[in-house]
C-alpha positions as CSV (number, residue, x, y, z in Angstrom):
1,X,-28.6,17.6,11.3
2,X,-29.1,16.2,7.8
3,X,-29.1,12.3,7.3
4,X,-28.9,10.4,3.6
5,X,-31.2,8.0,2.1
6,X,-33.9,7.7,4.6
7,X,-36.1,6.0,1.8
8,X,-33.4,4.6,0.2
9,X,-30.6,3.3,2.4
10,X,-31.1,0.6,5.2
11,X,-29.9,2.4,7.7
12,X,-29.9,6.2,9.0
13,X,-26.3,7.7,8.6
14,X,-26.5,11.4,9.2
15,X,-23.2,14.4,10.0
16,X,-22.5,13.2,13.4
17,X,-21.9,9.6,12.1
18,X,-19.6,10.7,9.0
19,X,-17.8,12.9,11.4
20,X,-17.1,10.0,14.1
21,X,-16.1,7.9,11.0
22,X,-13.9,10.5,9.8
23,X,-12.5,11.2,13.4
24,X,-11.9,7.3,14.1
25,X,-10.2,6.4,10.9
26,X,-7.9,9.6,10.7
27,X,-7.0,8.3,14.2
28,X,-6.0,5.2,13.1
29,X,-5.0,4.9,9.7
30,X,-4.3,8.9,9.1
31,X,-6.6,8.9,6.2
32,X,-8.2,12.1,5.9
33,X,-11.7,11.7,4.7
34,X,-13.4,14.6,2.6
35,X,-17.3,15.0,2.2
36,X,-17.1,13.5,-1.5
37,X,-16.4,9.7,-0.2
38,X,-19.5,10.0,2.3
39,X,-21.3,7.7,0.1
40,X,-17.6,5.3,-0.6
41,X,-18.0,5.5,3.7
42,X,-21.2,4.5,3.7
43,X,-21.6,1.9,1.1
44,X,-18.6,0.2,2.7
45,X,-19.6,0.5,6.2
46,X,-22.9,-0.9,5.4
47,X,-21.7,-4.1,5.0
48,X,-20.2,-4.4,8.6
49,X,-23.6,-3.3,9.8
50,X,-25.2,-6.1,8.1
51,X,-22.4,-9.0,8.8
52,X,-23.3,-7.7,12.5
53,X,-26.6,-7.7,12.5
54,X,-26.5,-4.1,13.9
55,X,-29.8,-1.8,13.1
56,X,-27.7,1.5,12.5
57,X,-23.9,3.5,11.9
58,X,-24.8,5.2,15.8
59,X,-24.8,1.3,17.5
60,X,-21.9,0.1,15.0
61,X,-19.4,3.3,16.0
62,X,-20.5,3.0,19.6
63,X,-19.4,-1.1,19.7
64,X,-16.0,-0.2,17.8
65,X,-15.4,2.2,20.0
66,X,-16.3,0.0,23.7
67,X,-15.1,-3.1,22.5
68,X,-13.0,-2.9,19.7
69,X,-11.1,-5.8,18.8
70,X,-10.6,-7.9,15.6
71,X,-12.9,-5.1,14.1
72,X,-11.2,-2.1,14.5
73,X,-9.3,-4.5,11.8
74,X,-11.8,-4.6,9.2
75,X,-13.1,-0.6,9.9
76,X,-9.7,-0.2,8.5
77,X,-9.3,-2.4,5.7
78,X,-13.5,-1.3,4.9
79,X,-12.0,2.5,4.7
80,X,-8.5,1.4,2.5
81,X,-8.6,2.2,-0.7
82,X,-6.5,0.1,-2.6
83,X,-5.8,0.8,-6.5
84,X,-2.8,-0.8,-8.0
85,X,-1.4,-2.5,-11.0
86,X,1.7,-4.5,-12.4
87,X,4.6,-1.9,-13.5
88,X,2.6,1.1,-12.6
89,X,4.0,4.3,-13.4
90,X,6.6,2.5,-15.5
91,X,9.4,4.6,-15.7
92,X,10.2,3.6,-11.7
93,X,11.1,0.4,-13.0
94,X,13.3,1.4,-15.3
95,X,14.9,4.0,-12.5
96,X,15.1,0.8,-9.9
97,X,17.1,-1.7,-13.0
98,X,19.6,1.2,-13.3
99,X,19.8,1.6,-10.0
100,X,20.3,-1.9,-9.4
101,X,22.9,-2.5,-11.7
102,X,24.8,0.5,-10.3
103,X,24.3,-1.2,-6.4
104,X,25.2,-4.9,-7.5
105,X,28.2,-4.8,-5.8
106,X,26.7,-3.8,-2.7
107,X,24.1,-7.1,-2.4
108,X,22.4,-8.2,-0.9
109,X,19.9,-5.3,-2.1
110,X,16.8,-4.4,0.0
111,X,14.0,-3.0,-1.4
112,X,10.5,-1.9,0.9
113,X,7.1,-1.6,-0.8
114,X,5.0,0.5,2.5
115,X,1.8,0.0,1.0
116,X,1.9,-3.1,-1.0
117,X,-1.8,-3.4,-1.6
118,X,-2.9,-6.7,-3.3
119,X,0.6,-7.4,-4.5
120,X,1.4,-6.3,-8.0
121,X,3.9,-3.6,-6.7
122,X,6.0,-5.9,-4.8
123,X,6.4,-8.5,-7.7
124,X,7.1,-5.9,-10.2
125,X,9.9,-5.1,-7.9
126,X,10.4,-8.9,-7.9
127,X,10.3,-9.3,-11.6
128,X,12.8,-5.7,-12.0
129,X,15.5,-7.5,-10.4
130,X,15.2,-11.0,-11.9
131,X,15.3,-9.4,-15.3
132,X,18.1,-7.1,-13.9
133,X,20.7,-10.2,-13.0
134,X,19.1,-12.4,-15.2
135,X,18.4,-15.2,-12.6
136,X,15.2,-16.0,-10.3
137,X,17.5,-15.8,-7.4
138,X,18.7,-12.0,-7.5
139,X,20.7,-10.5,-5.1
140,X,17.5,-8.9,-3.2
141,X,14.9,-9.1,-0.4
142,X,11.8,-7.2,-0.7
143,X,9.6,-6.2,2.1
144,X,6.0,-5.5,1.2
145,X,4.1,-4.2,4.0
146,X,0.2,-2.9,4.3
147,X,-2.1,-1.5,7.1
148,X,-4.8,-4.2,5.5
149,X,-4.7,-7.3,6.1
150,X,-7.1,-8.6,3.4
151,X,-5.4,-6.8,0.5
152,X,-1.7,-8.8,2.5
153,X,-3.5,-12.1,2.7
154,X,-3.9,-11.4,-1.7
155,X,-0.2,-10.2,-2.0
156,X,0.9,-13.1,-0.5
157,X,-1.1,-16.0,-2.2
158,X,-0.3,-14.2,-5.7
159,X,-3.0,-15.7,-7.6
160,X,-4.9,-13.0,-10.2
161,X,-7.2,-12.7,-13.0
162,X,-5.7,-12.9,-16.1
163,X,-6.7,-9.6,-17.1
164,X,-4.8,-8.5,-14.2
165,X,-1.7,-9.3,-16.6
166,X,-2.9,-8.1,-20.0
167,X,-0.6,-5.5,-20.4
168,X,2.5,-7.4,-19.8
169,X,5.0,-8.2,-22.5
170,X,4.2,-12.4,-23.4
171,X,7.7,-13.1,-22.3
172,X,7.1,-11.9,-18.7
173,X,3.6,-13.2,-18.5
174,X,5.6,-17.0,-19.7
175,X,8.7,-16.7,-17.2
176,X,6.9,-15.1,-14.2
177,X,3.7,-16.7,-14.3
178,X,1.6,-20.1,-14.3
179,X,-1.8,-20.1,-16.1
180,X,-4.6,-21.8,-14.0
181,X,-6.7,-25.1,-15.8
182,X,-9.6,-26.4,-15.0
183,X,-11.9,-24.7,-11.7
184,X,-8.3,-22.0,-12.1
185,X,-9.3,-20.9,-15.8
186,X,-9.2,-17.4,-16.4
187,X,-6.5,-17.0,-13.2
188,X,-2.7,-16.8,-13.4
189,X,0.1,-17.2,-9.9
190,X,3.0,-15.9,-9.3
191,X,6.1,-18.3,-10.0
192,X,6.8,-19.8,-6.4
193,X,10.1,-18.5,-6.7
194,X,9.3,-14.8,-7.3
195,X,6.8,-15.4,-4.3
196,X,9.9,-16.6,-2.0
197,X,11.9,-13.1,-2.8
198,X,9.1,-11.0,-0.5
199,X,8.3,-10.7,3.0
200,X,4.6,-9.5,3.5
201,X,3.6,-8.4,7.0
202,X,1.1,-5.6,8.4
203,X,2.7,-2.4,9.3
204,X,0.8,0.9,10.2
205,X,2.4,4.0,8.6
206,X,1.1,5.7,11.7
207,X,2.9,3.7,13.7
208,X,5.4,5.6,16.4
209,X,8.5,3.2,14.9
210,X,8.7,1.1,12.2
211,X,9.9,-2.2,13.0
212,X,11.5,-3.4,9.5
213,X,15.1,-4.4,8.6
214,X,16.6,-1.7,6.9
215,X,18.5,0.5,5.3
216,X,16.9,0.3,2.3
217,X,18.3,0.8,-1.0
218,X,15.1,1.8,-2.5
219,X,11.8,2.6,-1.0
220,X,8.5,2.7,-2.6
221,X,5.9,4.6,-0.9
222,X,3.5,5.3,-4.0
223,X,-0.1,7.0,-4.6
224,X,-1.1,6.1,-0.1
225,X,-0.1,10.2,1.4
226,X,-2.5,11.7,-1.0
227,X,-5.2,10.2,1.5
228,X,-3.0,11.7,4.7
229,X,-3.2,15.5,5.6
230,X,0.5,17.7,5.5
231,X,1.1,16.9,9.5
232,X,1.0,13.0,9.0
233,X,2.7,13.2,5.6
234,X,5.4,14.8,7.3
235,X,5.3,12.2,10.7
236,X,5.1,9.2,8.5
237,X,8.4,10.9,6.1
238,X,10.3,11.5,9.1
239,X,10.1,7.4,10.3
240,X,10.9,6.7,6.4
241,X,14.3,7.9,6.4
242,X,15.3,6.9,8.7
243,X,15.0,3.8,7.1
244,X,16.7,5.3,4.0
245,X,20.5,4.1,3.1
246,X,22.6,7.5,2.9
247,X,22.0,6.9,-1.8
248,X,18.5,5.1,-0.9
249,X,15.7,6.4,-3.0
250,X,12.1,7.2,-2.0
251,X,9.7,6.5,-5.4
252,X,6.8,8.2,-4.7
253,X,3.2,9.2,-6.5
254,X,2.9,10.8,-10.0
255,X,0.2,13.7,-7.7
256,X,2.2,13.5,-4.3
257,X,5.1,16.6,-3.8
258,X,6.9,16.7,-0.7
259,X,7.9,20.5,-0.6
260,X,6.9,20.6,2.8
261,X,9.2,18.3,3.8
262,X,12.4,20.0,2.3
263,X,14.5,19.4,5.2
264,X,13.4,15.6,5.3
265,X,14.1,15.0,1.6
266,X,14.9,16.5,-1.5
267,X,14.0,15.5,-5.3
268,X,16.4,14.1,-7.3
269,X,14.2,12.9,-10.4
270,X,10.8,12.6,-11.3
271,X,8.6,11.5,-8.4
272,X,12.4,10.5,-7.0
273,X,13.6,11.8,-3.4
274,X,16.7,10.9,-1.5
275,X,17.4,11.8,2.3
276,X,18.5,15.4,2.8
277,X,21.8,15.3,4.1
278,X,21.9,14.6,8.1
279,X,17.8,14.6,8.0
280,X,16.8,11.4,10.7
281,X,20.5,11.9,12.1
């Protein structure tokens, strides 16, 4: 049994820990670790170890395991990857303002981000449909949900680093956003009445239901089954859609394909699904 970083690491973490890592988060997140992020596992894992004053990755998996709790909480958000950005993958956005002007007669319009991350999805979706309607009260509510709570408790504060917004056009940056002074130079928030437009809560893709309002008229679920294997892409697809209005769209990840899940959904644009017909029925 080989082990990492005996002279180098603080503490032992050797195939049988990786494994039970691997085994424990698949179980309840559905990411599907591969032997490249070993190192991502442990540097992140570490830090539990030391906030616990535990001597090594064999004690800390045996407590989450008996006991559980509020950490089983941060094992998950530790083992989240979270990569976003404001108007990612830009050409959604200009999919969801056609699509809203096409829908307008059907508000109120509900749109679901699934794994919302630190926020910048679910206010790009914000800012769509403000700039759609040309108001700051559009005809939508947007649900932004994430298995961690950390990157939520972000999302919902809205407060970023300036650079966060760099790439914005200056008009959006001056209509959507307030430029910290003083102890808030160099940070930027959301304008409070983007934030009142979103609903942020938890929610487990793994989950056996999904207990959200739907049907939605657009669904985001972007660039979070990459980390899932085929069997949970296709559990976690066949909750979506149901969640789908009959023209709802899924948006989905510029690497992600679905041809597995033919009888689910089918494409209908780039990275663009809608519901096969009767799937979820």
């Amino acid at each position: 049994m080989s082990s990492i970083g005996h002279g180098e690491r603080d503490f032992e973490f050797n195939d049988r820990d990786f494994k039970r890592v691997c085994e424990l988060i698949h179980a309840r997140a559905g990411i599907a670790l591969v032997p490249a992020k070993r190192d991502m596992v442990y540097g992140r894992l570490s830090r539990r170890l030391r906030t616990l004053g535990l001597r090594s990755f064999k004690d800390y998996l045996d407590q989450l395991e008996k006991h559980g709790g509020e950490e089983w909480q941060a094992f998950t958000n530790a083992l989240t990857t979270n990569l976003t950005s404001f108007f990612r993958e830009p050409h959604h956005f200009d999919k969801l303002h056609e699509e809203l002007l096409l829908r307008a007669h059907k508000a109120p319009l509900k749109l679901w981000s699934c794994a919302a991350s630190t926020g910048e999805e679910p206010y790009s979706l914000a800012i769509t449909a403000c700039e759609t309607f040309g108001t700051m009260t559009p005809p939508v509510r947007i649900l932004a949900t994430d298995v961690d709570t950390q990157v939520l408790a972000t999302a919902s504060q809205g407060v970023y680093s300036m650079d966060r917004i760099n790439g914005l056009d200056n008009e959006l940056k001056r209509r959507y956003f307030q430029r910290g002074t003083g102890p808030n130079e160099g940070k930027c928030r959301v304008v409070p009445a983007l934030r009142s437009l979103i609903e942020f809560r938890p929610l487990n893709l793994l989950a056996n239901r999904y207990e959200v309002s739907g049907p939605f008229d657009a669904l985001f679920c972007r660039n979070v089954m990459i980390y899932f294997d085929k069997p949970t892409q296709r559990g976690i697809l066949s909750r979506l859609v149901e969640h789908m209005g009959d023209d709802g769209l899924l948006y989905t990840g510029h690497s992600e394909n679905y041809l597995h899940a033919a009888d689910l959904i089918q494409p209908c644009g780039r990275t663009l699904y809608r519901r096969t017909r009767r799937s979820g029925a």
